[in-house]
N, C-alpha and C positions, 0 to 999 in steps of 0.2 A: 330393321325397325324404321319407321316414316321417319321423316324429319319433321321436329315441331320447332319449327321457328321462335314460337311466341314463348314458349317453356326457356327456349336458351337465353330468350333477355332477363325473363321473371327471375331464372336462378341467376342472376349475377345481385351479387346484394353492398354495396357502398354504405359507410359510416363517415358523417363529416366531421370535422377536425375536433368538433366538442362534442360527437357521440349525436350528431344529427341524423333523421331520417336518410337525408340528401347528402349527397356527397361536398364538403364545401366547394367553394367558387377563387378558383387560383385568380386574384386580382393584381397579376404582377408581368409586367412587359418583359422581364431578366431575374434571372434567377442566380442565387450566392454559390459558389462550390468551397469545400472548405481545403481542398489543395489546388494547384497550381496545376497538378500533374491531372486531375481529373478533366479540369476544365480542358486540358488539353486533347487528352484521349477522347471528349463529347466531339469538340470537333472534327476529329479524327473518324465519329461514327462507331466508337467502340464503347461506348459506356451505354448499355441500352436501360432507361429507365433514370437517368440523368436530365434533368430541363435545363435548357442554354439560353433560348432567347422565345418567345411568343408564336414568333414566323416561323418557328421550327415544330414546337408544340407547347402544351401546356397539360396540366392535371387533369384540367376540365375539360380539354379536348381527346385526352386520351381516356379518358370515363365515355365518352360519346360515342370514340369510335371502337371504344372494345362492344359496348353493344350492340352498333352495327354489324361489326364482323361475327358477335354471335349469330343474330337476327339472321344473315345470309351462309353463316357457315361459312368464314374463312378465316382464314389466321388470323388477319387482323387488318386496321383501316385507318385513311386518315382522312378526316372532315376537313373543310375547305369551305370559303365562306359565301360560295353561289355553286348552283350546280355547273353553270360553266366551268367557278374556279376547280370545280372535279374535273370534267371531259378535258379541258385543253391541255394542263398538262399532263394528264392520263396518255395522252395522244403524243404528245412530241415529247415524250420523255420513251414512247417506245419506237419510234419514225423518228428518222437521221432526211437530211437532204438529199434527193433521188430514190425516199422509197415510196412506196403507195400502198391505200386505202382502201378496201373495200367497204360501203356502207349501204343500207339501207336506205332505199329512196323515201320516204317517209319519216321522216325524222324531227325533233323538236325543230322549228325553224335557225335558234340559236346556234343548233349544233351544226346543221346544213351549210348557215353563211360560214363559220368558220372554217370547214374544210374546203368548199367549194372558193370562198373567195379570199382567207386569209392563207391558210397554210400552202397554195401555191406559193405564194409570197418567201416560203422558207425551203422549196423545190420540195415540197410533199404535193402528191398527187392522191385525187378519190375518184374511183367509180363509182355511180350510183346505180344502184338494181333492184328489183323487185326481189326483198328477201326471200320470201315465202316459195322462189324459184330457185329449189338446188344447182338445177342446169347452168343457172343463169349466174347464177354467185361462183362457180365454178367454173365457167367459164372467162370468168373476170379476173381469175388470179395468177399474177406475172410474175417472174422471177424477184421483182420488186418489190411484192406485197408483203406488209407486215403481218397487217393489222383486218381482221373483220372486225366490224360496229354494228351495231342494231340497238333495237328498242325491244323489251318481252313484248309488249304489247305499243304497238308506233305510236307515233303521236302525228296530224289527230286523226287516221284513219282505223286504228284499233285494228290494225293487222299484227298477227299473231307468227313471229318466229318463234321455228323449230330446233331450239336451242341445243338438242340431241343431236341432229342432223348437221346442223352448223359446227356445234364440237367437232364431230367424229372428221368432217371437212378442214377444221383447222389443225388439228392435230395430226393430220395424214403428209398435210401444206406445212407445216411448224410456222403457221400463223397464232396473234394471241385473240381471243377471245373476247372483247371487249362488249358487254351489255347494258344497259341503261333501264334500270329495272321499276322509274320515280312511280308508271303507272299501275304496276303491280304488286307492291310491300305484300309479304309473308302470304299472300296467292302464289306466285310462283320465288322458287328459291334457283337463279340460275347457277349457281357453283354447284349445284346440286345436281346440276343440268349439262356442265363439263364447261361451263365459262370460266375464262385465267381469271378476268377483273370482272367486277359487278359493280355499278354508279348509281347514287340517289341524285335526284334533288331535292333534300330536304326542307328545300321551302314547301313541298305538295303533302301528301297526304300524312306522311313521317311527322311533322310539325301538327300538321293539322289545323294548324290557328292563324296561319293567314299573318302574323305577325313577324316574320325573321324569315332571311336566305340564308339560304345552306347547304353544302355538297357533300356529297362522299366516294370516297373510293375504297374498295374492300376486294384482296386480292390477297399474296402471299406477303410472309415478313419480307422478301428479300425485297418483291416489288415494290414496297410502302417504303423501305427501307433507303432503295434508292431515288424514290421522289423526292424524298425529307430530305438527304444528303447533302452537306454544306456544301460543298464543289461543284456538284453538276446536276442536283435533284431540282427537276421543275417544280414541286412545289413549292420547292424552299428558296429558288431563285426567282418565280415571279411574283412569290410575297401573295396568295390568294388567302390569306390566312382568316381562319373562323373567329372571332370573338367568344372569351371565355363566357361572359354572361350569357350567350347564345347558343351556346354548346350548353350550359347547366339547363336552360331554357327546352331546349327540344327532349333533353335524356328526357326529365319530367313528361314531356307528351307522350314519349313513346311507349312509355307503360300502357297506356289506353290505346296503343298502335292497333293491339287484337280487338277491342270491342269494336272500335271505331270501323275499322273495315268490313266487318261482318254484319254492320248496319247498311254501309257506303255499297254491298255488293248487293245485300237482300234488298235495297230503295233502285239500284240501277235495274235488276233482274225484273220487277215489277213493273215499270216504268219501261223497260225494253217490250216485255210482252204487251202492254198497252197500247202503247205505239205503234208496233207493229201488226196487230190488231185492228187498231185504227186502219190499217192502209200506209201508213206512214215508212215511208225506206228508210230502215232502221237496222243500225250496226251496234254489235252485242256480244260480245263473246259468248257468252251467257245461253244466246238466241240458238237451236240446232242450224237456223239457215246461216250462222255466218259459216263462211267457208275454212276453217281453222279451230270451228268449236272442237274437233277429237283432239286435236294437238294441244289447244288448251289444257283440253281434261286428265288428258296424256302426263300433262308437266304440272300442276295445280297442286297444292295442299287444298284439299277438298273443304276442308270446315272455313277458309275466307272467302271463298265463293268466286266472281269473274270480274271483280274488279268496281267500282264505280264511276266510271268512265264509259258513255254511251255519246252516241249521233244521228241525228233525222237529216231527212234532207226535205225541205219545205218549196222547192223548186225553182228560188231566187232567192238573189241576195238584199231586195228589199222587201219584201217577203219575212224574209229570218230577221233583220233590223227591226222590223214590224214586230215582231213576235216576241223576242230578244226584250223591248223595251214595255213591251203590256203586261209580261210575267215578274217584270223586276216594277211593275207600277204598283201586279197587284202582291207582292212581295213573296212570290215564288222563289226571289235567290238576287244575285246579280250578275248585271251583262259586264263583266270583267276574264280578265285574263287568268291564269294559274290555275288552280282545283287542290282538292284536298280540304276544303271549309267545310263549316257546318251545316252551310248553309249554300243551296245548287247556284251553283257560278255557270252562264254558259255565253257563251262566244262565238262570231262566227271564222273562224281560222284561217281561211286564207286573205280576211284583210288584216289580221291580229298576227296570231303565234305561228302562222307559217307564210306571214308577209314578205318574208325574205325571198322562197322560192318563187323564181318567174313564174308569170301567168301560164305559160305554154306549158312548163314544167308540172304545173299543179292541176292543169286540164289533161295529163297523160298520166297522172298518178291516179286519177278522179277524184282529186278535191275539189269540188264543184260551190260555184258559189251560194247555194240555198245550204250549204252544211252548218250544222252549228254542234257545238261539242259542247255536253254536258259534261259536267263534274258535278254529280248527285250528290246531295247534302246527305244529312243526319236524320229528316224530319222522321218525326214519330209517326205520324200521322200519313203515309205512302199515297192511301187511297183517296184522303181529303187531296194533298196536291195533285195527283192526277186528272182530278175531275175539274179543280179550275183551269190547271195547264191545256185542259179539253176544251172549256169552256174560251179560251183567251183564242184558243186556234178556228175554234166557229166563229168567233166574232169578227176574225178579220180572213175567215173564209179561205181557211188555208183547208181544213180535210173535203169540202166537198168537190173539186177538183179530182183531187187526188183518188177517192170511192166513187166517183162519178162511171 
């Protein structure tokens, strides 16, 4: 039987404390035990379902992350209160000093600076590779590797790993699987796909409101198990803890997680053939010319469609600044960072969200400076904004070059 993601959150049903819709809101930094001996064995990590302190967990984060871990299919998960605070200690809680990294060259920028320029700092090493290159990811793995990373879908060049392909390579290597799934919620389900851990960032599309940060990690009990861990669990030792009001905060968005995307794919799909259309170099999962559309399709829950996440390339970078500010003038969305709003946020990335990676670096990946990365809204209305987004691009004479 398919996996339906969005069925596994709907059946989880909570009652709050006076028989409310909503689950109530744990508004408590420490919590009472009524023995001596119990409080003891929490610490110890044997009372599972016992609350000790905030940093460790709370009611309301464990309502959050049991729906994530339905949503992804896995045991179970623990939120964390930025997507960083997911990946870092996801990462050094599975890497000791002297071992290495394999990642995908294309990656959030936040996630790149950290391995490339802090976790040296702790004698953790990465290579970075063209994922979508078996050859090449495999030939990167040394007796020291731990750990492969990726993006389902990278950020921001919307390169598609073969998550299949990648399992079958860490599992051969008894590497873990580490995937970062922010740009594709309940589109693709990577534990489904033979990933050990799967990561949000819940500030993106999962929230949806542009309002709160937020991480996740969802992987098995033992692995959650030992992040939390009072003695040596990095979650629990570097304090990235989510806030309870924030965690009751996003469960509530996540219920509309299915409509919401199935808007966010059919506005990018439309808006990809558009554009491309136009003449405009335009990347798409969606699209059959992108080069990973079968593997897409391959790994997808079909009824969320490819995501909402799309990119032109307008041939310069003042060019896309140009364009970027006539669309947010005539209230197309705005020229900001993140995605996952109601409304089209777009950006150009390599001076923004992947300003960390050097220039040389970003001209060998082909992140080019005319890129600009959409995050398609909600709009009702697809055909009305494509035709002024068409409108704002003749006026400052970006397509006739281009169809020229």
């Amino acid at each position: 039987m398919a996996f339906k993601p969005a069925n596994e959150i709907q059946d989880l049903q909570y009652f709050g404390e006076f028989g409310g819709v909503n689950p109530s809101i744990s508004d408590s930094s420490t919590y009472t035990f009524l023995s001596a001996k119990t409080m003891f064995d929490t610490f110890e990590g044997n009372a599972d379902g016992c609350y000790l302190y905030s940093r460790h967990s709370t009611p309301s984060n464990l309502y959050l992350g049991e729906a994530l871990a339905a949503m992804e299919g896995t045991e179970t998960a623990n939120v964390a209160a930025s997507g960083m605070g997911a990946i870092t200690p996801t990462l050094l809680q599975l890497c000791a000093a002297g071992d290495h990294i394999i990642s995908s060259r294309t990656i959030y920028g936040g996630t790149y600076a950290f391995l490339k320029n802090f976790a040296p700092k702790l004698g953790i090493t990465t290579t970075f590779v063209d994922i979508t290159d078996i050859d090449a990811v495999t030939a990167a793995i040394k007796d020291t590797t731990k750990v492969l990373y990726c993006e389902s879908v990278s950020n921001p060049l919307l390169e598609i790993a073969d998550l299949q392909a990648l399992s079958h390579l860490s599992r051969k290597n008894n590497l873990k699987l580490v995937v970062d799934n922010t740009f594709s919620p309940l589109s693709i389900s990577p534990a489904k796909q033979g990933a050990d851990i799967v990561i949000h960032s819940l500030t993106k599309f999962i929230n949806g409101s542009s309002d709160a940060v937020g991480g996740v990690v969802c992987g098995s009990q033992e692995f959650i198990d030992n992040l939390r861990n009072v003695n040596d669990g990095a979650s629990m030792l570097l304090g990235p803890s989510m806030d309870s009001l924030r965690a009751a905060s996003v469960l509530k968005n996540m219920r509309t997680l299915h409509i919401r995307m199935k808007q966010h794919s059919h506005n990018a799909m439309y808006l990809a053939k558009c554009f491309e259309a136009d003449g405009l170099r335009t990347v798409y999962p969606g699209l059959k010319s992108h080069p990973s559309h079968e593997i897409f399709k391959k790994m997808m829950n079909t009824e969320y469609g490819f995501g909402g996440m799309l990119t032109i390339d307008v041939g310069s970078l003042e060019k896309a600044n140009a364009l970027m500010e006539l669309m947010q003038e005539r209230n197309l969305g705005y020229l900001a960072v993140s995605l996952g709003f109601y409304k089209t946020l777009f950006s150009a990335p390599g001076t923004s969200t992947s300003s960390e990676i050097p220039e040389q670096e970003q001209i060998e990946m082909g992140l080019t400076d005319g890129l600009i990365r959409f995050s398609v809204g909600l709009d009702n209305d697809i055909e009305r904004t494509y035709k002024i987004m068409k409108k704002c691009m003749e006026e400052l004479q970006i397509l006739e070059p281009l169809l020229a």
